[in-house]
N, C-alpha and C positions, 0 to 999 in steps of 0.2 A: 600640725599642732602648733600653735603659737602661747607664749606665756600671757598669761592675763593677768596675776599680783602676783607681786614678793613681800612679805609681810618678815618682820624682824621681833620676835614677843621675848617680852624680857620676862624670865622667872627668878622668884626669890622665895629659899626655903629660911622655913621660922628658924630654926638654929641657928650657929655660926661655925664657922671654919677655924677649928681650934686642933693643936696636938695634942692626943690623948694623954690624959696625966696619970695611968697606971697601962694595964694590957687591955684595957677593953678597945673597941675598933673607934676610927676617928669619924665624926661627922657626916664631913667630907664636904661635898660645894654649899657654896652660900647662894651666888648669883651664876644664870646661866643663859644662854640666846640662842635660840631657838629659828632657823629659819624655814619657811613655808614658803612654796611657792606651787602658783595652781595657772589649770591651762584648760584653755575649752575644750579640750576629749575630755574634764573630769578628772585624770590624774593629776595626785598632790605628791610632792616631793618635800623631804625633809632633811632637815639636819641641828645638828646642835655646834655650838663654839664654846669656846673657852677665851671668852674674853671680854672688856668692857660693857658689858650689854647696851648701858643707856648710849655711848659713844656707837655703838653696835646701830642701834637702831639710827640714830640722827644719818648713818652714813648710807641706806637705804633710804632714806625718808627723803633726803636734802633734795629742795627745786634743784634741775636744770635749766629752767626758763632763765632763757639770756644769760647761761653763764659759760664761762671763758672757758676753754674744750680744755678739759684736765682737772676741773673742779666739778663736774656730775654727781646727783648722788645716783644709787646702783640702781635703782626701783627703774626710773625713767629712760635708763640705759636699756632694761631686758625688756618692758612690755612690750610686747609682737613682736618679739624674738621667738625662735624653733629653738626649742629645748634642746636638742640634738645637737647644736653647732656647736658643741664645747669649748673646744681650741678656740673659734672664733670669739665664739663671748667671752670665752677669758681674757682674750686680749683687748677687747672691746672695754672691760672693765677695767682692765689694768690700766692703757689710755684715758680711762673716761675720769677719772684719779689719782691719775700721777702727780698733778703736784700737790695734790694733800696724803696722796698716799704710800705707794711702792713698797712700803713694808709697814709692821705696826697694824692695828686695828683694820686697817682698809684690806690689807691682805686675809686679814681674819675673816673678816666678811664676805670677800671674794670666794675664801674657800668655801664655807660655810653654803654658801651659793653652789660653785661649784658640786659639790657634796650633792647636794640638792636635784641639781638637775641628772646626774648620773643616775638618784635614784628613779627621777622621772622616765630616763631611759629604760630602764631597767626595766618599769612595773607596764610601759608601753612596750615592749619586745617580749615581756614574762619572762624576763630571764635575771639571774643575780646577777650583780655588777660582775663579779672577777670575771665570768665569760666574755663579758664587754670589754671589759679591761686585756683578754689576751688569751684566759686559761686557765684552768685550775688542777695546783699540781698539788693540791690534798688537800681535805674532808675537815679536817681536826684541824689545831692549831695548840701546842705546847703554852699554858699561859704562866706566866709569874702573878702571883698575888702580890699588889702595887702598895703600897701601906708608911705610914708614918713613923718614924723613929719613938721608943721611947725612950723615957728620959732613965731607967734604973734595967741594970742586966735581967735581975725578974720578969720582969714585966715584957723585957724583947721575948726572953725561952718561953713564957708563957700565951704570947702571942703565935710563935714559931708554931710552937705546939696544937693551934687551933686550927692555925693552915695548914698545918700536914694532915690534923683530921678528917680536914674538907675535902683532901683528896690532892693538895697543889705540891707541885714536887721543887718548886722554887718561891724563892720568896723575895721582893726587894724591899730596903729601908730606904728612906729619905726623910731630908729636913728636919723638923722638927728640933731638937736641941742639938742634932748635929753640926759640928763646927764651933761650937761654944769652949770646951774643951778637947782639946789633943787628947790626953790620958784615956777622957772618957768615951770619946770616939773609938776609940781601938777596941775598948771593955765592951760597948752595945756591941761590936760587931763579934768579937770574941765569944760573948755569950749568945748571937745568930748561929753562927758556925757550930758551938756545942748542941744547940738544941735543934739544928737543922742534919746534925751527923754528915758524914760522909759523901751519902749518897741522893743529895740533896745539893741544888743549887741557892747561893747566897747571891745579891744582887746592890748594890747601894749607889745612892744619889748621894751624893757629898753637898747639893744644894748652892748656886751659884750666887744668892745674895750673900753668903759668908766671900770675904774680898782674899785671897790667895795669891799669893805670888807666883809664877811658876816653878819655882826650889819650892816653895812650902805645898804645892799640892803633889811634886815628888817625895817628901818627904813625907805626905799623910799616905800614898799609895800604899810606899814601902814599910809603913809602919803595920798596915792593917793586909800586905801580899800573902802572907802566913795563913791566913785566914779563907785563903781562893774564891775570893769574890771572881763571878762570873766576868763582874763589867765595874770599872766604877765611872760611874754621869755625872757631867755639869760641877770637873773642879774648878773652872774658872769662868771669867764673865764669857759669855758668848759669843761676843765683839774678839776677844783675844785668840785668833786664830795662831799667831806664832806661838805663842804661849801654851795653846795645847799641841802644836807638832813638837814644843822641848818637852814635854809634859809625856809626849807619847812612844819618844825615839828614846826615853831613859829608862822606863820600866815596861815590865813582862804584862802585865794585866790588862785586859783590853779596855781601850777609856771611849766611852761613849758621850754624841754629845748630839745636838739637832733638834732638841723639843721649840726653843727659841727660834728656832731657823725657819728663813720662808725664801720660797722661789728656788728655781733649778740654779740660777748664778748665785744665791746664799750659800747652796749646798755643792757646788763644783768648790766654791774656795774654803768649806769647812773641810769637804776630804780633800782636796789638793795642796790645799795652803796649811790648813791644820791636822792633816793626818790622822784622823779620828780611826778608829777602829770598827765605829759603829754606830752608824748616821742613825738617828731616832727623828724623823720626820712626825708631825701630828699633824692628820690630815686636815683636820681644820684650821690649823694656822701656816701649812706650808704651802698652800695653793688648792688644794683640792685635789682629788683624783687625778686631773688632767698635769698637774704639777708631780706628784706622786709619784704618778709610773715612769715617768722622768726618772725621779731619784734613782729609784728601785735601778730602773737600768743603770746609772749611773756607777750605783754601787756594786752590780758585777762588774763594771765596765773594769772598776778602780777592784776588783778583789776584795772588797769591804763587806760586815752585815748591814743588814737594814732590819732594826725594829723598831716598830712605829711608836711614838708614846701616845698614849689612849686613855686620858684621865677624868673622863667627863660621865657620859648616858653611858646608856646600849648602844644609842642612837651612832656614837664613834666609834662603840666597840663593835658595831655588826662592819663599820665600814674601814677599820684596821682589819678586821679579818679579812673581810674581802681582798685585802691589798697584802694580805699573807698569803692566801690561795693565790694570786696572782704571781708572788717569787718564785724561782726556780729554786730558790733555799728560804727557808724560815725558821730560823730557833725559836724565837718565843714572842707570842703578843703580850700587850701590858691587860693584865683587869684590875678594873679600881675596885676594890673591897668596904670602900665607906659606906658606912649607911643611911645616909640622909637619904630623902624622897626624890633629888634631881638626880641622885647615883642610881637608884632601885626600881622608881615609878614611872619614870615617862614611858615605857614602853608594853604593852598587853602580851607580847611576847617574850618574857624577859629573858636574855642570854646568860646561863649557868654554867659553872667550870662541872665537867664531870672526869672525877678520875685524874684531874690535872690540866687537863686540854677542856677547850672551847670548839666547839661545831663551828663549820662553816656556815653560815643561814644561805638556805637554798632559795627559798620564796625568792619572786620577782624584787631586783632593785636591792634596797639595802636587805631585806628579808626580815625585817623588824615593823611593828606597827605601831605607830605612835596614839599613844590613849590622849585623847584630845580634851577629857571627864581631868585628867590629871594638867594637862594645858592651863587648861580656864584655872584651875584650883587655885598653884602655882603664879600666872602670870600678873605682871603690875602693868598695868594701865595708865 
């Protein structure tokens, strides 16, 4: 089987990506990239990103005619390539981009690619990725409803309220007017914790574009500990690996960090150097699969969780689960609850929480089918 195109299609839904300004639910994506890749048996493989699109596509697209080994673009890298040689095309791309890329958009791409060809594996052996990937050490997968802060304590119970309806037994808040005030930040989460009860897990992003010191993100921990958030993510910039091991070695709460993070040496020095509690890899931006399972070992290696952040399609969330069935441990995958058309529609088979948890998709590959009616709709040209 050799690849025949990699195609990069950029979609844009009519809405916008705003925080909800009462309890109703948020939007959610504005802009999305989508990658396809097809091969002369006729198997198509897919995936989606989260990240620049237009930059997304220019970095598939770009000539490599006559150009200086490290500036390729991806396209020209894989045709009549063997889908199968994972490792090796990963490395092949990583080289083929090194010096525009190694981390940032180019890696985005990469995974996105990556992602891609696993599913091609997959839908040519009929078998779901986690088999390929290792194993499968359960069915279900425990999900948190992923969700936007609001801005008044109502409006959080009133939301809390809807997800418990749904059946989810945990819920996260992020962003949104989080980090604007102290005071207020304590009160949204105060009033999560009341309308989530006891036996119910809380979950918060504290949102890394708010700038934190590491005392001042000690001191939002222990203000809102009372409260038993599960995890708190992303109290500081990214880059501040010392910052989160003082961050992590002073309070009791597990502090999660890794959506930002890409490549196995990103994530050795986020849990080595910054002591994270609980690497959150997305598989689209941290390598792909072939990166991934990486981590995952990694982080039994280090005695750490791994939960994946998964904020995009189905398209991510069928291939987070797969990388959930593949752990020897999995507490929770992420599902994004927005409802714009790139959260809800790309997919003919869409992945629904039941009961709390999310099925593993067993179908070949990702186990998800991408509506192509909804592609075209979507896509800018």
């Amino acid at each position: 089987m050799k690849i025949t195109d990699v195609e990069l299609i950029v979609l844009e839904a009519p809405g916008g990506y705003e925080a909800p300004r009462g309890a109703e639910e948020a939007y959610g994506i504005k802009y999305l990239a989508v990658v396809r890749i097809k091969t002369d048996a006729g198997i198509t493989g897919y995936a989606d990103i989260e990240t620049q699109p237009q930059v997304a596509r220019a970095i598939v697209e770009a000539s490599s005619k006559g150009a200086t080994p490290g500036f390729h673009g991806l396209k020209s890298i894989l045709i009549g390539e063997d889908p199968f040689e994972v490792e090796r095309l990963w490395q092949k791309m990583y080289m083929g981009t090194v010096y525009y890329g190694r981390r940032g958009a180019a890696i985005q791409v990469i995974s996105g690619i990556d992602i891609a060809l696993w599913d091609i594996m997959g839908k040519a052996t009929q078998k779901p990725i986690y088999k390929l990937l290792g194993g499968g050490y359960r069915k279900k997968v425990r999900a948190y409803a992923s969700t936007l802060f609001r801005s008044e304590s109502w409006a959080i119970q009133e939301a809390c309220k809807r997800y418990l309806d749904q059946g989810f037994t945990a819920v996260k808040f992020g962003w949104g007017v989080f980090g604007e005030d102290p005071r207020r930040d304590v009160a949204l989460v105060e009033a999560a914790r009341r309308a989530l009860g006891d036996n119910n897990d809380l979950l918060v992003d504290a949102g890394w574009f708010v700038h934190r010191t590491p005392k001042e993100a000690i001191d939002l921990v222990r203000h809102i500990e009372p409260y038993r958030p599960f995890f708190v993510e992303e109290l500081l910039h990214p880059e501040d690996y010392d910052g989160y091991a003082q961050v992590a070695d002073a309070v009791d709460v597990l502090i999660a960090c890794g959506e930002q993070e890409s490549t196995e040496w990103g994530f050795q020095a986020l849990i080595e150097r910054g002591r994270v509690d609980v690497a959150q890899p997305d598989i689209s931006r941290c390598g792909g699969f072939t990166v991934a399972r990486k981590i995952v070992h990694m982080t039994e290696l280090h005695n750490r969780l791994c939960i994946p952040h998964s904020w995009t399609s189905d398209l991510l969330t069928a291939a987070s689960l797969h990388l959930c069935a593949f752990m020897r441990r999995s507490v929770f995958v992420e599902f994004n609850v927005t409802e714009g058309p790139l959260s809800r529609l790309l997919c003919t088979n869409p992945i629904r929480a039941k009961e709390g948890y999310l099925e593993v998709p067993q179908e070949p590959g990702l186990g998800v089918e991408v509506d192509e009616i909804a592609l075209e709709k979507y896509a800018v040209r």
